[in-house]
C-alpha positions as CSV (number, residue, x, y, z in Angstrom):
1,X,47.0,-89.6,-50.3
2,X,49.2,-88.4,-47.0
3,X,47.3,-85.7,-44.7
4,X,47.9,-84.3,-41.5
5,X,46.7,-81.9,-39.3
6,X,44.9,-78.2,-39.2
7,X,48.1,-76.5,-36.9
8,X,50.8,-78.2,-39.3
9,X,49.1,-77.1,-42.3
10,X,49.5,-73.5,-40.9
11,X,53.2,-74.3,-39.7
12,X,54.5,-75.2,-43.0
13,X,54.5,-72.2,-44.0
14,X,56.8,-70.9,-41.2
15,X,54.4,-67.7,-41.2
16,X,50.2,-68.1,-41.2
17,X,50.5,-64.9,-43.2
18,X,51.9,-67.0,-46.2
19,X,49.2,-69.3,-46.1
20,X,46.3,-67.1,-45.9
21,X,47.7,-65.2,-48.7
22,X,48.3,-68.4,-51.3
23,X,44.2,-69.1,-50.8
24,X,41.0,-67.6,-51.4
25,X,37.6,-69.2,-49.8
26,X,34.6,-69.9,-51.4
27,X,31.7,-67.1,-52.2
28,X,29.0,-67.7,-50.0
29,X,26.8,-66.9,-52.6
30,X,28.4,-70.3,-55.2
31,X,28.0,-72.8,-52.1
32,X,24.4,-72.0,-50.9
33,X,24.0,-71.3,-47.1
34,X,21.6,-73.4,-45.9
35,X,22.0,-75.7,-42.2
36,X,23.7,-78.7,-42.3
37,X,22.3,-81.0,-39.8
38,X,22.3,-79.2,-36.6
39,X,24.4,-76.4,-37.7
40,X,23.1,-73.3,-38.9
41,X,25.7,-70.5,-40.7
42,X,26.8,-66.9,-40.8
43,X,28.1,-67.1,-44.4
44,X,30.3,-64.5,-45.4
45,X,33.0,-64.0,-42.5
46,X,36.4,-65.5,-44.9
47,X,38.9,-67.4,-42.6
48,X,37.2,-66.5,-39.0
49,X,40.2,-68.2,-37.9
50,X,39.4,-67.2,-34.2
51,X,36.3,-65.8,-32.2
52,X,35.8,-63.8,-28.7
53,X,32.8,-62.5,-27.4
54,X,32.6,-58.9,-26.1
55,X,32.2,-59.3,-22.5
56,X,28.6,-58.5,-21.4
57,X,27.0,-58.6,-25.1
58,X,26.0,-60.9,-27.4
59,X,28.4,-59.5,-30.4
60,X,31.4,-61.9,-31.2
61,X,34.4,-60.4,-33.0
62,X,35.9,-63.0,-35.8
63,X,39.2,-62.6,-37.3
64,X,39.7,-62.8,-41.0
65,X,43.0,-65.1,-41.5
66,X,43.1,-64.4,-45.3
67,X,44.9,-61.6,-47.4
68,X,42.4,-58.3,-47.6
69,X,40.0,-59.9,-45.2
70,X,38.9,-57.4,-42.1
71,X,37.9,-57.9,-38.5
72,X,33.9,-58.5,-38.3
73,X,31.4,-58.1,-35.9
74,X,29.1,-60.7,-35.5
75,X,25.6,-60.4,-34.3
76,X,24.6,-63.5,-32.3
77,X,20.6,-62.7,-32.2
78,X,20.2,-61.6,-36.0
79,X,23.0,-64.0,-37.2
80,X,24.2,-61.2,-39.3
81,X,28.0,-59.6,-39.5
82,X,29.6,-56.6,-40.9
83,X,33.2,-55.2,-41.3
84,X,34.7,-53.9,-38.3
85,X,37.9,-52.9,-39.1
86,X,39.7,-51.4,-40.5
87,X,36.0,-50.0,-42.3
88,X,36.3,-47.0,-44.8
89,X,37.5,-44.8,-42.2
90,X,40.0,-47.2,-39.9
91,X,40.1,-44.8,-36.2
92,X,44.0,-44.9,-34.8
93,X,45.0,-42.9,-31.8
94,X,48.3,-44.5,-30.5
95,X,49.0,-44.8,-26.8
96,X,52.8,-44.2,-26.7
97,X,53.4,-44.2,-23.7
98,X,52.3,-48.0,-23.6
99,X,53.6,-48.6,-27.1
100,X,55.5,-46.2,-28.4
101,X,58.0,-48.9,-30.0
102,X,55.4,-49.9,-32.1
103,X,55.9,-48.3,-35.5
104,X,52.2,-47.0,-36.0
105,X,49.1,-48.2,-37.1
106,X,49.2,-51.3,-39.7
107,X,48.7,-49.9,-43.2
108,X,45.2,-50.1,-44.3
109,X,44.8,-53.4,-46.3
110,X,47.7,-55.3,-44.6
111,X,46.7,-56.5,-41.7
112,X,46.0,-60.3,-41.6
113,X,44.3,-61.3,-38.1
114,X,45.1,-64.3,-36.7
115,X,44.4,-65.0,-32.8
116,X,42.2,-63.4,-30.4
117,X,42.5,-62.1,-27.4
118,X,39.8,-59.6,-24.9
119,X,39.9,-58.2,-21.8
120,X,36.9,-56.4,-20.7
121,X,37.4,-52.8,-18.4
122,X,36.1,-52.0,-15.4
123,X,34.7,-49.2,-16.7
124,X,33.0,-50.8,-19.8
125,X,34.7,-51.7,-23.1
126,X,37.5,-53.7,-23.5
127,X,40.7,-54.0,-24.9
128,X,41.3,-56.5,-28.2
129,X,44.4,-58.0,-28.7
130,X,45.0,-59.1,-32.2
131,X,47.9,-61.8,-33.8
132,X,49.1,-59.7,-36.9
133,X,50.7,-61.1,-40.0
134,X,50.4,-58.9,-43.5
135,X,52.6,-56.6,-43.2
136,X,54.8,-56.9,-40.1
137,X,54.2,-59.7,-37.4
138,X,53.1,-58.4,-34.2
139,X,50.5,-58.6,-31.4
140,X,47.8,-55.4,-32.3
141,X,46.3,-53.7,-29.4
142,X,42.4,-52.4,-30.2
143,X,40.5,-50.1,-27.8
144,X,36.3,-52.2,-28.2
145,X,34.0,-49.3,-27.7
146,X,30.8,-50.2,-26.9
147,X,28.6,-47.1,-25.5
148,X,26.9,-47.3,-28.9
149,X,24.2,-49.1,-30.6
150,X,27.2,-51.3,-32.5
151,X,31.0,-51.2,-30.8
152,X,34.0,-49.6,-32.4
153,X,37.0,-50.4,-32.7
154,X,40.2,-47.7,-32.6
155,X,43.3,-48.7,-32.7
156,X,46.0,-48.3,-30.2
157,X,49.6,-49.7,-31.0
158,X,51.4,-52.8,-31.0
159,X,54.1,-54.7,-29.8
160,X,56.5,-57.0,-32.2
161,X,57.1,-60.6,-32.4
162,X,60.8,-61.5,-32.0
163,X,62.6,-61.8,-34.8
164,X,59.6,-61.7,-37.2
165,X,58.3,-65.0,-36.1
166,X,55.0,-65.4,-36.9
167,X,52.9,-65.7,-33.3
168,X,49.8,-68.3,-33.4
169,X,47.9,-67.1,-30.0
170,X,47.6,-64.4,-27.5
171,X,46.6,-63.9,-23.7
172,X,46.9,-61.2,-21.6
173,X,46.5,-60.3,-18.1
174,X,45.4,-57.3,-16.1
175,X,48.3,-55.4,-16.0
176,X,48.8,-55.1,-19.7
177,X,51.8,-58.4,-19.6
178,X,51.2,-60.3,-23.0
179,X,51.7,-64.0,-23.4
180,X,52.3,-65.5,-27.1
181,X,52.8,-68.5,-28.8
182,X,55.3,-68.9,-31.4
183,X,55.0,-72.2,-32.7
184,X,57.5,-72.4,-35.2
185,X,60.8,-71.1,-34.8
186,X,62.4,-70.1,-38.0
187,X,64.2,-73.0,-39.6
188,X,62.6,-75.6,-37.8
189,X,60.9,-78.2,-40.3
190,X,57.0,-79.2,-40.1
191,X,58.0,-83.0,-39.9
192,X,59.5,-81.9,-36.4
193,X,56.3,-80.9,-35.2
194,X,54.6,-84.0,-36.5
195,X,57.0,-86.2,-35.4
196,X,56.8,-84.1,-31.6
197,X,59.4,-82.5,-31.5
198,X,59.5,-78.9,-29.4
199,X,59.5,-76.8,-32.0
200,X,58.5,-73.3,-30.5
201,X,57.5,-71.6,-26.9
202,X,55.6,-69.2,-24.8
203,X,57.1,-65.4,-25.3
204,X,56.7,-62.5,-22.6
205,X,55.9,-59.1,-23.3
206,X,54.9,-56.8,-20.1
207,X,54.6,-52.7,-20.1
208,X,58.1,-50.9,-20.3
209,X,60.2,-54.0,-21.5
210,X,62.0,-53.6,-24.9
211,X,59.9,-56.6,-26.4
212,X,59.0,-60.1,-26.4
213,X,61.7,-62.8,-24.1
214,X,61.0,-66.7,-24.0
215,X,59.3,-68.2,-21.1
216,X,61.4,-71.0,-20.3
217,X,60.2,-74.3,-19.6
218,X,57.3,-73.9,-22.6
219,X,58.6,-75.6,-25.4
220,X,56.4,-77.1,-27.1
221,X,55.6,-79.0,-30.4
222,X,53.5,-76.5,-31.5
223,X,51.9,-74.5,-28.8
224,X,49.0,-73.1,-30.4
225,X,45.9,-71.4,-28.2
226,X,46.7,-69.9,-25.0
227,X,44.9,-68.5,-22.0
228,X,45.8,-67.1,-18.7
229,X,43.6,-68.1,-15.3
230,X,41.4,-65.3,-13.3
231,X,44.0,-65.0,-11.0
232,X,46.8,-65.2,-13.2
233,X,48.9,-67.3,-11.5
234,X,48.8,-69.9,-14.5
235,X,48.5,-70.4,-18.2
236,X,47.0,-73.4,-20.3
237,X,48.4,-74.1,-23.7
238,X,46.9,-76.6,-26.6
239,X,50.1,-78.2,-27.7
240,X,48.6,-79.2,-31.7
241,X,51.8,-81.6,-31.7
242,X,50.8,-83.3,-28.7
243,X,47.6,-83.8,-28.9
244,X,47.0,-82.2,-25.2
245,X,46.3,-79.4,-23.1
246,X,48.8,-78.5,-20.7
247,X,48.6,-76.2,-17.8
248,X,51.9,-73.9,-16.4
249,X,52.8,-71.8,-13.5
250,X,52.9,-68.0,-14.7
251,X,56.5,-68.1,-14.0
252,X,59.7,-67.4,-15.6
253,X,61.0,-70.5,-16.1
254,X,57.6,-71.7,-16.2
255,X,56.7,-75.7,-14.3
256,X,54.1,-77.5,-16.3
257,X,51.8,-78.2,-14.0
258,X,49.5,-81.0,-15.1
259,X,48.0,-82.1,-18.8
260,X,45.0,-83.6,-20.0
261,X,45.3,-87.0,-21.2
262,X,45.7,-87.3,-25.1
263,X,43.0,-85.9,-27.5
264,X,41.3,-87.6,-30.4
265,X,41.1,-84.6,-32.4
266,X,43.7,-81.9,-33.0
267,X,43.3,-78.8,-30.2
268,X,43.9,-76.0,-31.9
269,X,42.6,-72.3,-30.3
270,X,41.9,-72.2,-26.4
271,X,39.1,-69.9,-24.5
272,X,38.5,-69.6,-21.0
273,X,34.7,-69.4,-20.9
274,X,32.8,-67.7,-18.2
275,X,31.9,-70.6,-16.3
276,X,36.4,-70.9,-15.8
277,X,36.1,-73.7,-18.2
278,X,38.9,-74.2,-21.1
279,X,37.0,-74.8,-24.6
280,X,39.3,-75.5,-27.7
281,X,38.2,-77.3,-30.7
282,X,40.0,-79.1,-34.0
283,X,39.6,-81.8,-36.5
284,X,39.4,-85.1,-35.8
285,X,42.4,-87.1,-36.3
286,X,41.1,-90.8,-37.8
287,X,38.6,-90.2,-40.4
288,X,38.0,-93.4,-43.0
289,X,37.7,-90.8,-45.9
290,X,40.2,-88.5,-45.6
291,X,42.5,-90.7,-43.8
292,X,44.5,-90.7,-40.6
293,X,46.9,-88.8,-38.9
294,X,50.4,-90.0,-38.2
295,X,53.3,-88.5,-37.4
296,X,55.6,-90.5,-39.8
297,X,53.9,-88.8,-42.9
298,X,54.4,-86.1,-45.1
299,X,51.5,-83.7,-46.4
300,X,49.9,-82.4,-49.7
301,X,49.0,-79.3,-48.4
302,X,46.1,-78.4,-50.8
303,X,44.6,-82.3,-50.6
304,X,44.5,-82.0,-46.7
305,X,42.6,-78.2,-47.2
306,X,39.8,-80.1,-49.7
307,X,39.0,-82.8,-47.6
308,X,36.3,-81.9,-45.1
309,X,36.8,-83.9,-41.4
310,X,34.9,-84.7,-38.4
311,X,35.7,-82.3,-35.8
312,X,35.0,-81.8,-31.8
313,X,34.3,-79.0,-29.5
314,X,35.9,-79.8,-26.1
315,X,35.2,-78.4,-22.8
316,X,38.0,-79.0,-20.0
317,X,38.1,-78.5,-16.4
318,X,41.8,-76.3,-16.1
319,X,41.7,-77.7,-12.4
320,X,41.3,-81.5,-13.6
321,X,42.0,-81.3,-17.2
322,X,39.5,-83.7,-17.2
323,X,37.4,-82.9,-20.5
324,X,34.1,-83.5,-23.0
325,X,32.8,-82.9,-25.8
326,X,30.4,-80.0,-26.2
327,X,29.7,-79.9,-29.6
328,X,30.3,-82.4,-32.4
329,X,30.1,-82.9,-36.1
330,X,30.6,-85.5,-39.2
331,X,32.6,-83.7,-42.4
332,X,30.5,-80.7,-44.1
333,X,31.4,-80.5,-47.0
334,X,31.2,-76.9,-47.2
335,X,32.8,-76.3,-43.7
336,X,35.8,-77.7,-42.7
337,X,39.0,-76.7,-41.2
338,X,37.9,-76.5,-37.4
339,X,40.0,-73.9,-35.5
340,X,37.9,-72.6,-32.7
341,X,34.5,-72.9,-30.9
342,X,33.0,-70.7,-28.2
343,X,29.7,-70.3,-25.9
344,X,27.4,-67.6,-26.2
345,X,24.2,-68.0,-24.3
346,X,22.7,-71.4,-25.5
347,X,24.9,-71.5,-28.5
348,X,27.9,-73.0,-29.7
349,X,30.0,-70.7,-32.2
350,X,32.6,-72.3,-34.3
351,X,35.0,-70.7,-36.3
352,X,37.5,-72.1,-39.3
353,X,40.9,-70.8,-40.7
354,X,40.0,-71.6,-44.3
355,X,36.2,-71.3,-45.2
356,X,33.2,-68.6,-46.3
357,X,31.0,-69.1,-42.6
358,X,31.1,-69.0,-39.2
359,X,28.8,-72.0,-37.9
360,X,26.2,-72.2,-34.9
361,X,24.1,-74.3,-33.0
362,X,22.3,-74.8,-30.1
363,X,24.2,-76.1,-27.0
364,X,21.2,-77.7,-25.1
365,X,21.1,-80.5,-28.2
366,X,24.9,-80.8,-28.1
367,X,25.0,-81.8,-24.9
């Protein structure tokens, strides 16, 4: 049986869009939703490909990488979620002068979310930046309300990906500038990225410019999660193909910096925490059952998907890129997939592209 990795499994398709369209998860409800070892579940949330917390709450916001799947809110105290957009009544007031290329709000039903990205205001709120695939590709642009009881998201515009590439990952910085990676460019062959070859880049997209231009310097074999620093005078990438994450100068051509050594597992999405810690999380790459990755072999696509693997949640230092593990697992069978994991309080959240749950547990026992 020849396997490979979460990212390439998402790359083959040229667009995530196409993947999350040709599968369905699980019901919760046919699998049971009871802990598996130390992990406890929110079962429910389909393809919570990605997961950010709302600054200064306990609420994370999951995205649903799967055709007709929303945005949900998840409540961290009552383990609990609900839709939160686009809802029955989806709220849209566009900012044009901001984005007023952007060619309205997604049509209702179409949006596939991929990446996440939030900024919190000064003010309160924050603004959610959203990977689109469905029916255009694109970054989304949400306003998070949060003066109520449960926050609200309206939607504010969007800027396209160039060309229609399909963009894995998001960051933004204070004044609005975007950063996205585009890990395949069209054309280019999964066995490229498996064998490490650069196969995409970093893209550029500030306030007033006609769209998205490549930041030199950040080609990648597939650059998947991406973060900016507090300052913003860098950006860290998890390069899937390489195994590593890599840290740039916020410069056009960008100068990689420095790099972690290579991973055991595959990093996939990247969060800086509030402690300025990087966390990014994937499946494990040598696993006796479902076999190991190598970058000489092919893939069956829906074997890989139906074997559950080990996976890792890694905390690194961006100054060091000295890392460890925070959180780690054996194969569930009935969660698998591993694309993100995040802190909240004395929990560690972990998110999947292809699965029925979110999964939890507590951070003291992990490390």
């Amino acid at each position: 049986m020849k396997r490979a990795t979460l990212p390439f499994l998402v790359l083959m398709m040229g667009a995530p869009a196409a993947l999350a369209l040709a599968w369905s998860a699980p019901a919760a409800a046919e699998t049971g939703c009871e802990p598996a070892g130390e992990y406890g579940f929110v079962c429910g949330p389909r393809s919570a490909e990605d997961l950010v917390q709302i600054p200064g709450t306990d609420w994370i916001i999951a995205s649903g990488m799967i055709a007709d799947a929303p945005i949900y809110l998840v409540d961290t105290r009552n383990k609990t979620w609900s839709e939160l957009y686009p809802g029955e009544a989806p709220r849209a007031v566009q900012d044009m002068e901001t984005y007023g290329a952007c060619p309205g709000a997604p049509v209702p039903g179409t949006l596939i979310s991929h990446g996440l990205n939030i900024r919190a205001h000064a003010d309160g709120g924050a603004t959610l930046y959203v990977v689109g695939h469905g029916g255009r590709e694109s970054i989304e642009v949400f306003d998070v309300d949060t003066s109520a009881a449960t926050p609200m998201l309206t939607w504010r515009g969007c800027v396209l990906t160039p060309g229609g590439m399909a963009a894995n990952s998001v960051a933004s910085m204070a004044d609005g500038t975007l950063l996205a990676t585009i890990p395949l460019y069209h054309g280019v062959p999964i066995s490229a990225a498996m064998a490490g070859y650069n196969t995409g880049a970093v893209y550029r997209w500030s306030p007033g410019d006609g769209g998205f231009t490549r930041v030199e310097g950040t080609e990648l074999p597939y650059g998947n999660g991406i973060e900016v620093s507090a300052d913003g005078a860098e950006f860290y990438i998890a390069s899937s193909g390489a195994q590593r994450v890599l840290a740039y100068s916020n410069t056009n051509p960008a100068r990689l910096l420095r790099g972690s050594k290579p991973l055991a597992f595959v990093p996939d999405n990247l969060r800086l925490g509030a402690d300025g810690r990087l966390l990014t999380a994937g499946l494990d790459m040598n696993d006796p059952v479902c076999g190991d990755v190598a970058p000489d072999r092919e893939f069956n696509l829906e074997e890989f998907a139906a074997c559950p693997r080990p996976f890792t949640v890694w905390s690194v230092d961006p100054k060091t890129m000295e890392g460890e593990a925070i959180a780690t697992s054996p194969a569930i069978k009935d969660f698998s997939n591993i694309t993100i994991g995040i802190t909240v309080g004395d929990e560690v959240w972990v998110g999947t592209f292809l699965g029925d749950r979110i999964a939890y547990r507590a951070l003291a026992e992990a490390e």
